[in-house]
N, C-alpha and C positions, 0 to 999 in steps of 0.2 A: 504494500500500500504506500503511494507518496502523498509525501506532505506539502502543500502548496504554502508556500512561506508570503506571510504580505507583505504586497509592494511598497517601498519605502521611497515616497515622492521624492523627487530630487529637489535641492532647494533652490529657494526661488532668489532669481538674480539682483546683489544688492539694488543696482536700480532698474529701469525698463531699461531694453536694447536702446529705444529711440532717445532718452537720454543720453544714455553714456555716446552716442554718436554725436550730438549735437555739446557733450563738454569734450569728447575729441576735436571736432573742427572749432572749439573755438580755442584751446588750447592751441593748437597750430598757428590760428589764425593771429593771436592774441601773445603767445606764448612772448616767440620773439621780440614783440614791442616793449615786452615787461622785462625782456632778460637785456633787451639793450640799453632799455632806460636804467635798469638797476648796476650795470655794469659801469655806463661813466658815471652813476652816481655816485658807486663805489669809490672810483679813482679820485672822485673829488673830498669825498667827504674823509679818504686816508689821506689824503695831501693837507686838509683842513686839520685834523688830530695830529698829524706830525708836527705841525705850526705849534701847535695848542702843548702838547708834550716839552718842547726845544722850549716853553717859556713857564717853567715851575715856579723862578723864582716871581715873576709878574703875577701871577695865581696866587702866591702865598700873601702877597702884598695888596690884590686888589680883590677879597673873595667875593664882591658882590657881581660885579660886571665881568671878573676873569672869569672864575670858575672857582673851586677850592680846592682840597687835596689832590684830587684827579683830575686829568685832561677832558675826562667827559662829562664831567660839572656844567663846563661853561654852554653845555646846550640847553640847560635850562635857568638861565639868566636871564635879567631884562625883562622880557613879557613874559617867559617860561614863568619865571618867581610868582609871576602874578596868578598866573593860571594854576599853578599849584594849589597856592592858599586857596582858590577858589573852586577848586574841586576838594579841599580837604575843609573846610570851612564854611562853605556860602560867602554873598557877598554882604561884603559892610558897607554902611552910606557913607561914615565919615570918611575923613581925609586921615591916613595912616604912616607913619614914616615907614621911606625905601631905603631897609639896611644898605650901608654903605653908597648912598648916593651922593655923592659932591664934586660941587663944581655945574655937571652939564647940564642937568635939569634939576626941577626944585625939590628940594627934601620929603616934602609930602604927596601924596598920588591917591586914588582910590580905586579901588578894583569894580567900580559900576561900570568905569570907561573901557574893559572887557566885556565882548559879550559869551553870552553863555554857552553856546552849542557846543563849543570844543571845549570845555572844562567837566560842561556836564559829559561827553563820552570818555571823558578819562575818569570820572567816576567811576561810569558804568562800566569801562573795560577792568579798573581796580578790583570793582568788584567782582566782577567774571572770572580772569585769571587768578587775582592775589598779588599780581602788581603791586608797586607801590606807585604812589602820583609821578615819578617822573619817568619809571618803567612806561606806565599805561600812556600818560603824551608823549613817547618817543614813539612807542607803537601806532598808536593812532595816527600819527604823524606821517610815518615809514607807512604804513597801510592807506592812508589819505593820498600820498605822491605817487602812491605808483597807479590809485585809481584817476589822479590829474593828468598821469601821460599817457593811460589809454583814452581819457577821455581827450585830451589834446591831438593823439592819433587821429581817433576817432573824426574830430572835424577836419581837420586838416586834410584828412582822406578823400572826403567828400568833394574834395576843391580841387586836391591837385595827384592823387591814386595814392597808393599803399608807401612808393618810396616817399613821397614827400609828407606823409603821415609818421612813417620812420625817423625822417630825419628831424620833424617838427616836438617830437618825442624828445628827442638827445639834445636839441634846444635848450627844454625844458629843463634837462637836468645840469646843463650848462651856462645859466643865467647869472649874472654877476651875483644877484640876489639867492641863488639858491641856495645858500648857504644854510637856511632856516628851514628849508624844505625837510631835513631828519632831524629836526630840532623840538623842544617843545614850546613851538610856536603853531597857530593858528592857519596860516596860508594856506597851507597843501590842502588843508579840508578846504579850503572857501573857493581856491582853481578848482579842487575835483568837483562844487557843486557846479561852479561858473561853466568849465567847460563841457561837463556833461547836460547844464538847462539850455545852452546856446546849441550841443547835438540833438536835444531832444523837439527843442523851437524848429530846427533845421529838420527832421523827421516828422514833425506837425504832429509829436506826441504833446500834447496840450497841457491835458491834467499831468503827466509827470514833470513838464518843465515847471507848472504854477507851483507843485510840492518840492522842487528843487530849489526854486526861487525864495522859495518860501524861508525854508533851512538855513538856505546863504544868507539872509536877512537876520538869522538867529546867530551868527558868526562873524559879520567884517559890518561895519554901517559903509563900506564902498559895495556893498550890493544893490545901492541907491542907484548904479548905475546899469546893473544886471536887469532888475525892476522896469527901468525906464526900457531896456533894451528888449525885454517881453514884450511889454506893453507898446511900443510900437510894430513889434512883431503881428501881435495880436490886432491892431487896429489896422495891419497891411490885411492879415485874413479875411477880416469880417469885413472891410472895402472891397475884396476880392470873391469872397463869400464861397472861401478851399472848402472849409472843413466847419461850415455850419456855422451857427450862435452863439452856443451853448459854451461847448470845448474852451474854443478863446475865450469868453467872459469869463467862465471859472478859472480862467488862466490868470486872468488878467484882475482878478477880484483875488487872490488867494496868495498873489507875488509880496504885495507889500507888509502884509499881516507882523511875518515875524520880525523883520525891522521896526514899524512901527509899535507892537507889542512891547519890545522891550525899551522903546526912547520913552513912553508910555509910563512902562513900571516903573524907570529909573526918575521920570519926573513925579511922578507920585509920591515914591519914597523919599524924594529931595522936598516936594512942595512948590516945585517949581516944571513946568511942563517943557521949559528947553534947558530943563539940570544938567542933560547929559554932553550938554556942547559947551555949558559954565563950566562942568569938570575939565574938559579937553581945551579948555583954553586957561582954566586957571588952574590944575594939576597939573597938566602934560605942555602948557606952552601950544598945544597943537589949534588951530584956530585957520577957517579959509582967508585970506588977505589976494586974493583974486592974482595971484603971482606974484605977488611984489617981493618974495625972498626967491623963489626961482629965479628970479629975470634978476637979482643981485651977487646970483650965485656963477649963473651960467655971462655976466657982465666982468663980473670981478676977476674970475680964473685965468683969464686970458693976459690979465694984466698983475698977478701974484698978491692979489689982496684976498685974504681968509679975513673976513671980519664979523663971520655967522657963526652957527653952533657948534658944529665940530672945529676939535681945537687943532690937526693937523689936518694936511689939505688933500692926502692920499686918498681917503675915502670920498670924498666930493669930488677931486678930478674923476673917479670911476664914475660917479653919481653923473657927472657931466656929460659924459661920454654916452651914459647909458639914453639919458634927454635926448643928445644929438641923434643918438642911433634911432629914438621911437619917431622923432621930425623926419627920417628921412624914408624909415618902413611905411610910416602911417599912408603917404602919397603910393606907395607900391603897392600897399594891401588894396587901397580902391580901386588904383587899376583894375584889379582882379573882379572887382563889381560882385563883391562877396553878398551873402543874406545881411540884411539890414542887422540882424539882432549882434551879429559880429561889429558891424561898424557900429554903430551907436554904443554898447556897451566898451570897446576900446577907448572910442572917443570922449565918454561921459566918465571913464577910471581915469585918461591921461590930465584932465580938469579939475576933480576932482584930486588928484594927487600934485599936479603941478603948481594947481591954485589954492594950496595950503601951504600954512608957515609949518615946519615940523626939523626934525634934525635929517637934512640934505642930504648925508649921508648913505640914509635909508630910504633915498630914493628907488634905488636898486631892486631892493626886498619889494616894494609898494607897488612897483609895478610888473611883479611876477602874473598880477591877474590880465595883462593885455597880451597872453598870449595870442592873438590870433596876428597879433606882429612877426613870430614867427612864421607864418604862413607863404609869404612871399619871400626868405629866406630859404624857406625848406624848396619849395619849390624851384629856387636857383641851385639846391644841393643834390635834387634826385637825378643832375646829370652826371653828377662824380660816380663813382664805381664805389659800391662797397666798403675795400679796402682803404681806400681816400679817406673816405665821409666818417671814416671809424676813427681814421689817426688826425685829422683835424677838429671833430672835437672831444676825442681822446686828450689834446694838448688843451683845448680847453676847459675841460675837465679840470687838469690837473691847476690850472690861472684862477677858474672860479674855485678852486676849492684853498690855493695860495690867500687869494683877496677874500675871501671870509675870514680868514684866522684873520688878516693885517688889519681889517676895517673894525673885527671886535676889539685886538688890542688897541687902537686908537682911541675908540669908542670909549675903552675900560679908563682912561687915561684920566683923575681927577685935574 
């Protein structure tokens, strides 16, 4: 007599077939743009740490702006500090003193003039992994840049194919300013929303750009220029009447929310409804003056007069350069007669940034969010071969990651 033994179902496949195909092609598709953006970031940010190492004794002496014991202190200085407290704490109304501040800016500050989105995901990452606050904002941070250069890819693609998406990627990891891009600082989150609402406006995904726009709103108050760049977006549709009513209004009704939200709370808690620009001009010295330390900046250098915020002139000739470099892109990118949401959003950040008084320096950093500057860059670079395009800015790499260390030590300089 036999025994029919029961059949033991085979198991069933971690995910469906048609998944795993579609995280294959995009692994493929995607893979490369993440392993080249991560590779000159690499080269920059060892070039940056080697800086930062070769200057112990500057660190022991200046622990608030250098860094402190270790060379990788000094990434979460400056605005890092602030973000900290602010994910371990909440925020305070008062004015608090900035350990070791002296000399460049004023002794007291307040941490309302942060906004909240990236503090609060370094909470929430704390709390997930077990991070501590400066672990969880490096991660966030290193996890934000690399979704800003596929999403930089990503438009860049659209305009001029896959190499010039490529190379607009390695750009990005190449910018004078990128130095804060793996730092705990704010940026990399507010390009990844920027440039992924400006692919999503460019795909006539509506509701995902209004909840993108939204987010950036909750992270940089230069999303004022993001906002505007929907909403013209949105008012080109519903003239054109693509993609219905509805879509764009809730676009265009849902952009402003988290910026306004929080200028909102912070006036509330102050008693005053424009509290949050009394902070940034009587805390931070930052305040619009419609250009008038730009146009002193970009007057003076040419003739060796430093007579602004930073106290040596290294970090502003860079700042200078970087100005000149966006006056001569900006005419390039319109040639190209790109989506409005690109041009108005560049346009409304280089204003926005130009047309404030702030430390000059940090021009650099401030205007990481006009990538679509690189666009007509990239598109002069997809004729180089490969090999080329890797070893020039390979060398760049290794310049922006030099001029980060040089521009903190000057900075740190009481």
């Amino acid at each position: 007599m036999t025994t029919t033994l029961p059949r033991i179902p085979a198991p069933a496949p971690a995910c469906p077939p048609g998944t795993r195909q579609r995280l294959s092609a995009a692994a493929r598709r995607h893979g490369p743009v993440l392993a080249f953006y991560g590779a000159l970031k690499l080269i920059g940010f060892c070039s940056f740490m080697y800086l930062l190492d070769s200057a112990g004794d500057f660190r022991t002496k200046h622990p608030r702006f250098g860094g402190g014991a270790h060379a990788w202190d000094v990434l979460a200085t400056w605005d890092g500090w602030w973000y900290q407290q602010i994910a371990l704490h909440g925020y305070d109304p008062k004015l608090v003193h900035v350990p070791g501040a002296t000399g460049l800016i004023t002794l007291e500050g307040n941490s309302a003039a942060f906004f909240p989105l990236y503090p609060a995901l370094m909470r929430l990452t704390s709390a997930v992994t077990g991070l501590g606050s400066y672990g969880a904002g490096i991660l966030v941070s290193v996890l934000a840049s690399f979704a800003a250069a596929l999403g930089i890819y990503a438009v860049t693609e659209r305009l001029g194919g896959r190499r010039a998406g490529l190379a607009a990627a390695g750009l990005w990891a190449v910018w004078p300013g990128s130095g804060v891009e793996w730092a705990v600082y704010s940026d990399s989150l507010y390009v990844a929303l920027a440039a992924w609402t400006c692919h999503a406006v460019m795909t006539r995904r509506w509701l995902t750009a209004g909840v993108l726009t939204f987010a950036a709103g909750l992270n940089r108050p230069t999303a004022a220029a993001l906002i505007a760049a929907l909403g013209v977006a949105a008012l080109y549709a519903l003239r054109d009447r693509r993609d219905g009513v509805l879509r764009p209004l809730l676009a265009l009704a849902l952009a402003p929310l988290g910026l306004l939200g929080y200028l909102g709370w912070v006036g509330h808690r102050m008693g005053d409804y424009g509290g949050y620009f009394k902070l940034q001009s009587g805390a931070w010295a930052h305040s619009f003056d419609y250009g008038k330390q730009t146009f002193d900046v970009l007057t003076s250098v040419p003739v060796g007069h430093f007579t602004y915020l930073s106290p040596w002139p290294f970090a502003d000739v860079i700042g200078v350069g970087v100005v000149l470099l966006a006056f001569a892109l900006l005419p390039l990118l319109l040639r190209l007669r790109p989506p409005a949401v690109l041009v108005v959003h560049t346009v409304l950040t280089l204003v926005l940034v130009l047309g404030s008084q702030q430390i000059f320096a940090n021009v650099s950093r401030y205007l990481l969010p006009c990538f679509p500057l690189f666009v007509p860059l990239a598109m002069a670079m997809r004729r180089l071969s490969l090999r080329v395009q890797c070893t020039v800015l390979g060398i760049a790499a290794l310049a922006s990651g030099s001029y980060a260390g040089y521009a903190l030590f000057e900075l740190g300089v009481p």
